[in-house]
N, C-alpha and C positions, 0 to 999 in steps of 0.2 A: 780880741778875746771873745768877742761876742759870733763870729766867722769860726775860733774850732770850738767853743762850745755848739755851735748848731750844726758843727760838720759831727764832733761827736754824739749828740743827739740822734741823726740820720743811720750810722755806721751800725750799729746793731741792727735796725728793721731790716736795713737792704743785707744784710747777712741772716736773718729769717729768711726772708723771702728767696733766696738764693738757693737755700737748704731745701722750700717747699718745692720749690718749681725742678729740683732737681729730682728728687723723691718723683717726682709726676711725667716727669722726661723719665725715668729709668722703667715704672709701669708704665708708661706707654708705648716706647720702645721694645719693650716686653711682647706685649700683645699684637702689637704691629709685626713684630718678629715671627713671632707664634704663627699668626693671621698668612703671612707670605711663605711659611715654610710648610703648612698646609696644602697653599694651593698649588705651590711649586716642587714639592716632594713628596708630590703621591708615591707612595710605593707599591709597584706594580706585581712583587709576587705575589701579594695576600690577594690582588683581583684575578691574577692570574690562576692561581689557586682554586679560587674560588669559581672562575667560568672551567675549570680544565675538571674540577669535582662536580660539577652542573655537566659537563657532555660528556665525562665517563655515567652517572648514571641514569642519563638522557639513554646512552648509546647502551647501558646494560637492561633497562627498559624496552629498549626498541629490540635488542637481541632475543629477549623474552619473552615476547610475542611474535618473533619472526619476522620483524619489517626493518632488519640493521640495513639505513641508509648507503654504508660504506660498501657492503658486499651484496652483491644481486643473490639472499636467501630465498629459495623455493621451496615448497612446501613437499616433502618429496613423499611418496606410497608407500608402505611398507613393502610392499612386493616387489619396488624397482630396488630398495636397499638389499632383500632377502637375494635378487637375482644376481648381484655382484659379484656376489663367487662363484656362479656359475659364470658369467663373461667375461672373470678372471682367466678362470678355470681353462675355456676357452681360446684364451688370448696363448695361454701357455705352450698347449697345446699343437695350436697354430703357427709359435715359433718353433717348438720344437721339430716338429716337421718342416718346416723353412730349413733349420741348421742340418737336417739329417741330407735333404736335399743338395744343398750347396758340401756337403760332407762327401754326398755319394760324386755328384758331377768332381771335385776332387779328385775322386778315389780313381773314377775313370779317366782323367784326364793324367795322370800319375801313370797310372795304367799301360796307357795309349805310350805316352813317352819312354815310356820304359823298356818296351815290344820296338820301340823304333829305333832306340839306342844300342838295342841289344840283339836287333836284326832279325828278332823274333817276327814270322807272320801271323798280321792279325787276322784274327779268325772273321768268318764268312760274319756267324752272330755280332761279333761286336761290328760291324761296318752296316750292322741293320739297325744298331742303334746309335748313329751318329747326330749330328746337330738338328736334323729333321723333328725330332721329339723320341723320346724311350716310350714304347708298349708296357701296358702292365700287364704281371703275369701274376699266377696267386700264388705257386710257388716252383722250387727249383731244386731236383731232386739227383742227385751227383752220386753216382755209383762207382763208387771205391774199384780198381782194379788195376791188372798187375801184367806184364807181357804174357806169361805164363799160362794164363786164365780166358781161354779160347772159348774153351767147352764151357766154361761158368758162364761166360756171355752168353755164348749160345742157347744156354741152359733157363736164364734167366728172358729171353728174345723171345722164350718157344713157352714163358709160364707168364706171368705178371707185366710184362712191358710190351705195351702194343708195337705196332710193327707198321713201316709201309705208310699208306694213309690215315689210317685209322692214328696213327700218333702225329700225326700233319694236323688233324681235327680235332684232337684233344688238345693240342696248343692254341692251337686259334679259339677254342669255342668255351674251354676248359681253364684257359692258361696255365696252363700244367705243362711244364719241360723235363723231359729225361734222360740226361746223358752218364754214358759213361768216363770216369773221370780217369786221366793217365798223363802222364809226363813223357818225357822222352829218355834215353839212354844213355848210358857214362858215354860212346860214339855217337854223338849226334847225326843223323842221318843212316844210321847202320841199317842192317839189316833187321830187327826188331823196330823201329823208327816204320819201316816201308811197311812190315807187316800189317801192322795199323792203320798207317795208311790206306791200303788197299783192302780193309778188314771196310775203313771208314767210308771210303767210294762205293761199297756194296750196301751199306746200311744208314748210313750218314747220321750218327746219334753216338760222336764220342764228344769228349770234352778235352782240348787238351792243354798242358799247362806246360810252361818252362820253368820243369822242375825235373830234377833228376831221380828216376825212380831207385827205391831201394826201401827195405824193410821199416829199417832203421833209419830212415827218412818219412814216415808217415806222418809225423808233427809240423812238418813244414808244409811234405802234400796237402795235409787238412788249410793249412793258413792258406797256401797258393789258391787251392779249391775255392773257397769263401771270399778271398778277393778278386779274385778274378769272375766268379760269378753271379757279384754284387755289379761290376762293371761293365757284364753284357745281357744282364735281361735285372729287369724292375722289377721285382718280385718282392709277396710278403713275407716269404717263408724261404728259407735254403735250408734242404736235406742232407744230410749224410746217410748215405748207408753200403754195407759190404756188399760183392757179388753173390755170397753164399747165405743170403738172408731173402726169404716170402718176404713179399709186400702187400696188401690192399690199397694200391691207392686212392680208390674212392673214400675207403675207410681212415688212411689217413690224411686227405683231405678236408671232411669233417670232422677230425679231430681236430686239425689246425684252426678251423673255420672259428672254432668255440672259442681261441683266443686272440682273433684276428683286432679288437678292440684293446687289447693290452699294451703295452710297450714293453721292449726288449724281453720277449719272450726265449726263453732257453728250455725244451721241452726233450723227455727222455725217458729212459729209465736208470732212477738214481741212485747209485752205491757209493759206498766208502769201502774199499778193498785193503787189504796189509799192504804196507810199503814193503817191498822186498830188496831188503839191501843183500841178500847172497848173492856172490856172484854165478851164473851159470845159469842161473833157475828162468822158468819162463817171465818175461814182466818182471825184471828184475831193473830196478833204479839207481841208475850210476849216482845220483845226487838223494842219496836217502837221507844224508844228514840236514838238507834243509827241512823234511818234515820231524823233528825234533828225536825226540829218544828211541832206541829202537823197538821195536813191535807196535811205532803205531800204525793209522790209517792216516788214507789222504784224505781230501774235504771231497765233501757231496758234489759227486761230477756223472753226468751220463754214462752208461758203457758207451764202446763203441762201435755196435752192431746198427745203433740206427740212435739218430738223433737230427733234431730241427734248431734252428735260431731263427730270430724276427729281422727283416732287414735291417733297423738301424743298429743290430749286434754284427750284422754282417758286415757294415760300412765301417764300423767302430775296428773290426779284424783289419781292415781293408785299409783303411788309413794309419791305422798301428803298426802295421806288419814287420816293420823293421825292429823295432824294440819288440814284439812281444816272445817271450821266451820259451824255447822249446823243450821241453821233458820226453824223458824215452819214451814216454805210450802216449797217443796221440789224443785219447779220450779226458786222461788229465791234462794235459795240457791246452785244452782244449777249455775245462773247467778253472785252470788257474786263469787263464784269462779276463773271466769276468768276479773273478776276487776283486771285491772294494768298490764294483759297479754296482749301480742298484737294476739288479736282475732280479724277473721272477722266476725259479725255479720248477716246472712241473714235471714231477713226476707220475708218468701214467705205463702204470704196468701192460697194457695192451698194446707198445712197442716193443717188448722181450715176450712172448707169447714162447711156449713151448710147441714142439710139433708133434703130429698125433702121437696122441688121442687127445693132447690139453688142446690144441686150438680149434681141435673137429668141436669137442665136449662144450668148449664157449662158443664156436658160430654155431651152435645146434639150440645152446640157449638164447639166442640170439646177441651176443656180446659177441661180436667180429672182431679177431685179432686187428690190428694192423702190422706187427710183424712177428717171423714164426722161424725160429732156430733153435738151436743146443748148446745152453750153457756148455755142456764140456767140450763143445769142438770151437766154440766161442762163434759159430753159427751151424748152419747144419752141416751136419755128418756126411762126407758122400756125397754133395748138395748136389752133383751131375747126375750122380741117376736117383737123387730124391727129393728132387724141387716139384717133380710133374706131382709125385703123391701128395706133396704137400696142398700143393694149387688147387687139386683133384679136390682134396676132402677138405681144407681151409678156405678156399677163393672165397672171396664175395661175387664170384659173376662174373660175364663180361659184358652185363649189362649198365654193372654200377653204377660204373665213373660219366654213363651217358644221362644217369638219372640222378646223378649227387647234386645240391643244393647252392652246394659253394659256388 
């Protein structure tokens, strides 16, 4: 009895004490829990965070004074930033002349192939400007003519285009070339073919092209012209102009001179003429329904008594030649060609000059034509026995072109 009374006695303390100690193990447990998941679960975004918002405004600091660690900032002139479009500017310019380049040697090597496929011989000029290096010229001045047209030449030999030496030294000293421009015949080798020939062995100043001449082919002659005489002489400038048309060319030398800094110069005098869809009439246009309703005009294009392009319009002909399209007057089509290109258009009325008394009355004011015919004969009238008058009372000299600038 006395054994579970004092077992029951003891039975409640050690059931306190059981209860306290447990209560004391659960907070302790607690805290020690706590204590180890502190030191063992740092969480690394909030430090991360926290160093990554410390070096972005470390690094926007340092940006803001110009000493960003991460990128070599220098402190740059105002005047090295103001000059960057200028040595843009320059850079551009620089390729563009590179592509106009590697465009022209192209155009000559196309050229070249073409003459050999086609059995054509190459001329004297282009084998002076073969792999050696091309000469520069200043420009290139292609006198439109026709089998027919003996006495124009002659007429034009004996006024305005030097002769002999004197045009041997105006090439060399001047880079000024002037030939007369001609194709060959529906017979190749015919008797018109020899003429020229043996015209060219006494004179040696044609140009000739493999094309077949005819009226009604002067849209391709202009194309043949222009590629072909981008591929035998380097020049700034390629002329056009008829055999029944004065020239100055010291005067139009200097006129060219004034845009020798531009690019794709297209220079003339600029009209917009009626399309003429009658049929019969002169300058009448088989395709008038591409320029829209009837009675209008075509676009702003040179006549074509006399006109210039800048080389890289020459190269542009020259490498295009097969796609570009031909229209019956050689002058528009000539103008459609550089539709949608960025050309600059000059129009200078002292390339249509009238002939006396208008171009005596301007070279007397001192304003010297550069070229001198008759709208109504669409050059001069009679130009065999009225070119010397004109020379006579319009020249600029024959001292000019030895004292011109260009």
């Amino acid at each position: 009895m006395s054994f579970k009374s004092r077992g029951g006695e003891q039975q409640p303390s050690r059931s306190v004490i059981s209860q306290k100690w447990t209560i004391f193990l659960c907070i302790g447990s607690f805290c020690v829990g706590m204590f180890f998941t502190n030191r063992m679960w740092a969480v690394p975004e909030s430090k991360g965070i926290t160093r990554s918002a410390g070096v972005e405004g470390e690094s926007l600091n340092l940006v803001s004074e110009g000493c960003n660690p991460k990128f070599k900032y220098v402190k740059r002139d105002s005047k090295d930033i103001l000059g960057e479009p200028s040595k843009s500017q320059q850079a551009i310019q620089t390729l563009d002349k590179t592509i106009s380049n590697l465009e022209m040697k192209l155009a000559a090597a196309k050229a070249a192939q073409e003459s050999i496929l086609s059995g054509s011989p190459i001329s004297e000029d282009m084998e002076k400007t073969g792999s050696s290096g091309r000469r520069k010229y200043f420009m290139v001045v292609g006198i439109n003519t026709a089998f027919s047209s003996r006495k124009r030449r002659d007429s034009v030999r004996a006024t305005w285009m030097p002769q002999g030496e004197k045009r041997r030294k105006m090439e060399e000293e001047k880079g000024v070339i002037i030939r007369f421009v001609i194709g060959h015949s529906a017979t190749l080798g015919g008797i018109l073919d020899r003429a020229i020939e043996a015209e060219n062995k006494k004179h040696g100043d044609f140009m000739r092209l493999d094309h077949v001449e005819g009226y009604l082919e002067l849209s391709a002659k202009t194309k043949s012209y222009f590629a072909t005489a981008v591929t035998m002489w380097d020049a700034e400038y390629y002329v056009k102009v008829d055999d029944d048309v004065h020239v100055n060319i010291a005067t139009l030398g200097d006129t060219l001179a004034r845009h020798r800094k531009k690019p794709r110069i297209y220079i003339g005098c600029m009209k917009s003429g009626p399309v003429l869809a009658q049929k019969g009439v002169r300058y009448h246009e088989p395709e008038y329904w591409k320029f829209g309703e009837a009675g209008n005009k075509y676009f702003r294009h040179a006549t074509g008594q006399l006109y210039a392009i800048s080389k890289d319009l020459a190269t542009y002909i020259s490498v295009n030649q097969h796609v570009l399209h031909k229209y019956a007057n050689e002058d528009v089509s000539l103008g459609s060609w550089f539709i949608g290109l960025d050309v600059l258009h000059i129009d200078d009325r002292r390339l249509c000059c009238g002939t006396p008394p208008d171009c005596e009355w301007k070279a007397q004011a001192g304003n010297i034509c550069v070229a001198s015919f008759d709208w109504t004969c669409s050059g001069i009238c009679r130009s065999v026995d009225r070119i010397k008058e004109v020379h006579r009372r319009c020249g600029e000299g024959e001292n000019a072109i030895w004292t011109a600038a260009f």
